[in-house]
C-alpha positions as CSV (number, residue, x, y, z in Angstrom):
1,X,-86.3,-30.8,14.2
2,X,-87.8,-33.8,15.9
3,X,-89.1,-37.1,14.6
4,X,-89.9,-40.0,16.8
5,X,-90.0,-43.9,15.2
6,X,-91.9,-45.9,16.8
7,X,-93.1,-49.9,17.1
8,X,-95.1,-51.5,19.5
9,X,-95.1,-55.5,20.5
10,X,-97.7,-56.9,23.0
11,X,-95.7,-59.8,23.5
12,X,-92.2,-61.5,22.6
13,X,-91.7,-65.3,23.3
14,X,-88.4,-65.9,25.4
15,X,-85.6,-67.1,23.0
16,X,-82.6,-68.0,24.4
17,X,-80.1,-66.4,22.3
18,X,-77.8,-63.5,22.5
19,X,-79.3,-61.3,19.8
20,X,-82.7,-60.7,22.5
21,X,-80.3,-60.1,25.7
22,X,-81.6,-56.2,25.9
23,X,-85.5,-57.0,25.3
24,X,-87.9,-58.2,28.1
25,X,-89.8,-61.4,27.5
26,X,-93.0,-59.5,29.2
27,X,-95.0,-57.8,27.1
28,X,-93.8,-54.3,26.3
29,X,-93.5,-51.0,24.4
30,X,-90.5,-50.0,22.4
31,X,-90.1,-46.4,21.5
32,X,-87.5,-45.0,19.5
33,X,-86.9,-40.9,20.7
34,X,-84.8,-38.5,17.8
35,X,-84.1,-35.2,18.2
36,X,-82.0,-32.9,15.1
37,X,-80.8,-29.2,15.5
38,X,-78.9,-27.7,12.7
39,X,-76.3,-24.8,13.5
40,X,-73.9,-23.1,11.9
41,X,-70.2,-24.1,12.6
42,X,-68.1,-21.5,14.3
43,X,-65.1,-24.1,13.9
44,X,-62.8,-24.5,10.8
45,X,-60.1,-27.1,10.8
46,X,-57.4,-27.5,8.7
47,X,-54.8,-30.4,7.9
48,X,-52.0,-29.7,6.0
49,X,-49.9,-32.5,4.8
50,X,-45.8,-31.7,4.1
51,X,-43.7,-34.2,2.2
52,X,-39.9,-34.1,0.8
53,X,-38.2,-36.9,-1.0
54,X,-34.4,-36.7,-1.2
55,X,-31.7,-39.4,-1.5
56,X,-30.0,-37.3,1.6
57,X,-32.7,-37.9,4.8
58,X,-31.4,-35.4,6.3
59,X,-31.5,-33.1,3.6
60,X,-35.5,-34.3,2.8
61,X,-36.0,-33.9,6.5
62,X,-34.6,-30.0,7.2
63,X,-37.0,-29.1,4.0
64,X,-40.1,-30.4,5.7
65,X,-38.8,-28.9,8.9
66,X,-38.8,-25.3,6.9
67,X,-41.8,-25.6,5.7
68,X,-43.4,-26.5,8.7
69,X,-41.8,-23.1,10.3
70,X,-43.8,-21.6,7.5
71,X,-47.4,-23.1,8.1
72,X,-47.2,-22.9,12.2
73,X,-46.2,-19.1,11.8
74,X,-49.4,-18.6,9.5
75,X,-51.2,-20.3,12.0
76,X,-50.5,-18.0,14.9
77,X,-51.3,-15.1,12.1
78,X,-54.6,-16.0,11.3
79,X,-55.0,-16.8,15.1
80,X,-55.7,-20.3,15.4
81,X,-57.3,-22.0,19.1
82,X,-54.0,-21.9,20.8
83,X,-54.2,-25.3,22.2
84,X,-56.1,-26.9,18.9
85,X,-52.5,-27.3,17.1
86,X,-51.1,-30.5,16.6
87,X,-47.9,-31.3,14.7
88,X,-47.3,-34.4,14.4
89,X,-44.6,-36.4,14.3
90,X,-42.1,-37.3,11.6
91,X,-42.2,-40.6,9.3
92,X,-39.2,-41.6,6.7
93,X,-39.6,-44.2,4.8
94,X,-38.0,-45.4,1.3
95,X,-39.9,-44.2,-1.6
96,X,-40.5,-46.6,-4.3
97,X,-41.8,-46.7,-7.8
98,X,-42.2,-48.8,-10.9
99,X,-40.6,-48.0,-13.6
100,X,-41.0,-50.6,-16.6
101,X,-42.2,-53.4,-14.2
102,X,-39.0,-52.9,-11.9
103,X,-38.5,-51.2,-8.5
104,X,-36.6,-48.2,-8.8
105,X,-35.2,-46.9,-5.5
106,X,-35.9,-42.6,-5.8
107,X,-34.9,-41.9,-2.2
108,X,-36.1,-41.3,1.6
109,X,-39.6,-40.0,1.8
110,X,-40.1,-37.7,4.8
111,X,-43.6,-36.5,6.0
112,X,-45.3,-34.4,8.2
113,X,-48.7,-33.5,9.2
114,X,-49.7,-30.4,10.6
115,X,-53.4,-29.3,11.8
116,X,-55.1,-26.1,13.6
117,X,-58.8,-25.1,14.2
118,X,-59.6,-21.8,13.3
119,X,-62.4,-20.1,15.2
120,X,-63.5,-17.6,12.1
121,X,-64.5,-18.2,8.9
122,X,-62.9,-14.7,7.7
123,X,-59.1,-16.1,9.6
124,X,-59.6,-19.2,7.7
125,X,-60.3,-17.5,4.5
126,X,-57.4,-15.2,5.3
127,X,-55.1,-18.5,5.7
128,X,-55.6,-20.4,3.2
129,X,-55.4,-17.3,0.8
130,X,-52.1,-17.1,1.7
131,X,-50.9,-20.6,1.8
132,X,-49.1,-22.1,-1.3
133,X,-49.9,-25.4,-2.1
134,X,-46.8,-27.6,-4.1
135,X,-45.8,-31.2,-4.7
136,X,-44.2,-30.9,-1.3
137,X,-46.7,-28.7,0.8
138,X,-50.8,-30.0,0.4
139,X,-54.1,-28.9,1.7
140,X,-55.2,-32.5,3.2
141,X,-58.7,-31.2,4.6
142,X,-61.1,-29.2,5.9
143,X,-63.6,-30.1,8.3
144,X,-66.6,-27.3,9.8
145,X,-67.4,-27.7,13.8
146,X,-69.6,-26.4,16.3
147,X,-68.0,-25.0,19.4
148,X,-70.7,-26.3,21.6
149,X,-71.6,-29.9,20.5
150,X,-71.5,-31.9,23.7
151,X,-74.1,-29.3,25.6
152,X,-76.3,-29.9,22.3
153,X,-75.9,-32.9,21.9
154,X,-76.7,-33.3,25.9
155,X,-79.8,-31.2,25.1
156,X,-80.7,-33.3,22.0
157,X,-80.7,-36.2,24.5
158,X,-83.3,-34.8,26.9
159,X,-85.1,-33.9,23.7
160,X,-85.3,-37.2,22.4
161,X,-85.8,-39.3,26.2
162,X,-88.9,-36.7,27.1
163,X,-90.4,-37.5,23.6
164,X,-90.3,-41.5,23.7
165,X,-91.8,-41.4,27.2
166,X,-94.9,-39.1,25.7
167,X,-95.1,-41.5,22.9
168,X,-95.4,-44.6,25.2
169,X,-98.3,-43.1,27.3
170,X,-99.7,-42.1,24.1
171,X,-99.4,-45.4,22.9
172,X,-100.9,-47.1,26.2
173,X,-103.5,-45.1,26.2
174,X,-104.9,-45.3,23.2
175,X,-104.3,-49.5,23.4
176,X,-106.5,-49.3,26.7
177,X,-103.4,-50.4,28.6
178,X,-101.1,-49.0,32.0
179,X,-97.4,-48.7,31.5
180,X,-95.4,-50.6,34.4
181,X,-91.9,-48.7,34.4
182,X,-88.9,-48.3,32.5
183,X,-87.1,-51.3,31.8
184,X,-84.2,-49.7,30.0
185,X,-83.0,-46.6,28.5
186,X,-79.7,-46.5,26.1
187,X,-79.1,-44.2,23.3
188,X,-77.6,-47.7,21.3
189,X,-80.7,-49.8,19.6
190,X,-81.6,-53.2,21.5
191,X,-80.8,-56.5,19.4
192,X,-84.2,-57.3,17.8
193,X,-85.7,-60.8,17.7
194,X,-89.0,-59.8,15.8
195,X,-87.4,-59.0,12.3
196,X,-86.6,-55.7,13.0
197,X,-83.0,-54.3,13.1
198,X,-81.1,-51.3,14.2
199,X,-81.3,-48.6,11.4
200,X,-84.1,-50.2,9.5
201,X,-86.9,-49.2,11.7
202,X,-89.8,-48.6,9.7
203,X,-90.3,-45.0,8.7
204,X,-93.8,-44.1,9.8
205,X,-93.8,-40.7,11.7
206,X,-96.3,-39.5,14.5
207,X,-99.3,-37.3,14.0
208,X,-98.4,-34.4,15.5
209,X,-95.5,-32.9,12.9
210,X,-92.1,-31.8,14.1
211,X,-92.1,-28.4,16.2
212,X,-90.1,-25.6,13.5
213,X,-86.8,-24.6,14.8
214,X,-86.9,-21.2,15.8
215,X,-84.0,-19.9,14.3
216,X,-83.7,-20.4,10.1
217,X,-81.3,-22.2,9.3
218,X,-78.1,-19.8,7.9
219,X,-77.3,-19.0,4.7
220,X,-74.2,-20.9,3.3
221,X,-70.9,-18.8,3.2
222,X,-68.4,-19.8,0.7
223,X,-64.5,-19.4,0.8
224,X,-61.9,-19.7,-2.2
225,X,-58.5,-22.1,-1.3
226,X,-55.5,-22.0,-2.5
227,X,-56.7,-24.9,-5.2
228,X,-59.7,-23.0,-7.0
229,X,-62.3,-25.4,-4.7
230,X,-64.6,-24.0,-2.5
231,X,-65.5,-24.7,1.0
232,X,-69.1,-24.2,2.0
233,X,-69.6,-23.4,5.9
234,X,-73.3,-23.9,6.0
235,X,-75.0,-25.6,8.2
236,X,-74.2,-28.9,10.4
237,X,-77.2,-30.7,11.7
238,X,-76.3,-33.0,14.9
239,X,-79.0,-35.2,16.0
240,X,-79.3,-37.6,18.9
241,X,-81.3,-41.0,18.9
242,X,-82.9,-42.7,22.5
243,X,-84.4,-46.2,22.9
244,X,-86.9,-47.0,25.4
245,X,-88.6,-50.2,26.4
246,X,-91.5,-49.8,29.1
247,X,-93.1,-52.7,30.7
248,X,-96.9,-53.0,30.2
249,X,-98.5,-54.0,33.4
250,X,-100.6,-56.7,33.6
């Protein structure tokens, strides 16, 4: 899915203040290029957070260590991305609570953090129907990827660039004027000094409508956790945004 924003301005008077440092004070045309794609994510990761309290450290610290043996072995058995696990560090620190307006010292609080990606909906249905969440062992997150994102998103870009340059001939032509170059190209929005500012463009959309993706979007697939929830691996939509200022000549 495409759309493309756009705003013209035949002339901007020079004003001498940081906020117009990335506009021209010739006349120009500002286009605004945006390009979508939704896929389906072929990446599933998963945090798992592990956390002990015990007046002995050491004691809170071998039970997080245990289950940590646990959750990396069920990793490996529902064959996570090999070099996608991270296992973080341990913190201990004091745990505190309130009881009747008082501190009330309960012991040393030991935690771990544990994540994997797996590369399978059906391994990381199988995991997390196995793992055993507790007090002590919790299912921090789950977040849906796509394997290729930076050659979309690459895509997306070209997408987006060849579209803003069509738009400014369009718009030249059609105001009986010649386009002089490129002044600048940047996938960040330009500081505005006419009112307008990044993310409130105004939403009027071309005439020609968005060309249909040619694949339908997927169906959305559903997997029971350990909790009762549900995580939905439908689709992800990445999109890409380029801003273009070309110099009308005179």
């Amino acid at each position: 899915m495409k759309r493309l924003l756009i705003m013209m301005s035949l002339f901007l008077p020079v004003v001498a203040t940081a906020q117009v440092n990335s506009l021209p004070s010739q006349p120009h045309l500002l286009v605004k290029g945006e390009a979508h794609r939704e896929v389906k994510p072929d990446r599933f990761g998963v945090l798992v957070t592990l956390q002990r309290v015990d007046v002995s450290p050491e004691l809170a610290r071998s039970q997080v260590q245990a289950d940590a043996k646990i959750v990396l072995a069920a990793f490996h058995r529902h064959h996570v991305l090999p070099d996608s696990i991270d296992a973080a560090t341990l913190t201990i620190q004091p745990k505190i609570e309130y009881v009747d307006g008082r501190q009330v010292f309960k012991g040393s609080e030991v935690t771990r953090r544990l994540g994997a990606t797996f590369k399978t909906l059906a391994d990381t249905r199988a995991f997390l129907a196995e793992l055993k969440t507790s007090e002590s062992l919790q299912l921090s997150g789950i977040t849906p990827s796509y394997s290729d994102e930076v050659g979309l998103r690459r895509t997306l870009k070209g997408e987006a660039a060849r579209q803003s340059r069509e738009t400014a001939e369009g718009l030249a032509d059609a105001y009986g004027v010649k386009l002089a170059g490129l002044y600048t190209i940047s996938d960040v929005a330009p500081a505005f000094s006419y009112g307008i500012q990044a993310g409130t463009w105004p939403q009027a959309r071309t005439a020609v409508p968005p060309a249909p993706s040619a694949v339908p979007p997927p169906p959305p697939q559903f997997v029971e956790v350990a909790d009762g929830e549900a995580l939905e691996a439908g689709s992800l939509t990445l999109s890409e945004n380029v801003y273009a200022i070309f110099l009308i000549a005179p």
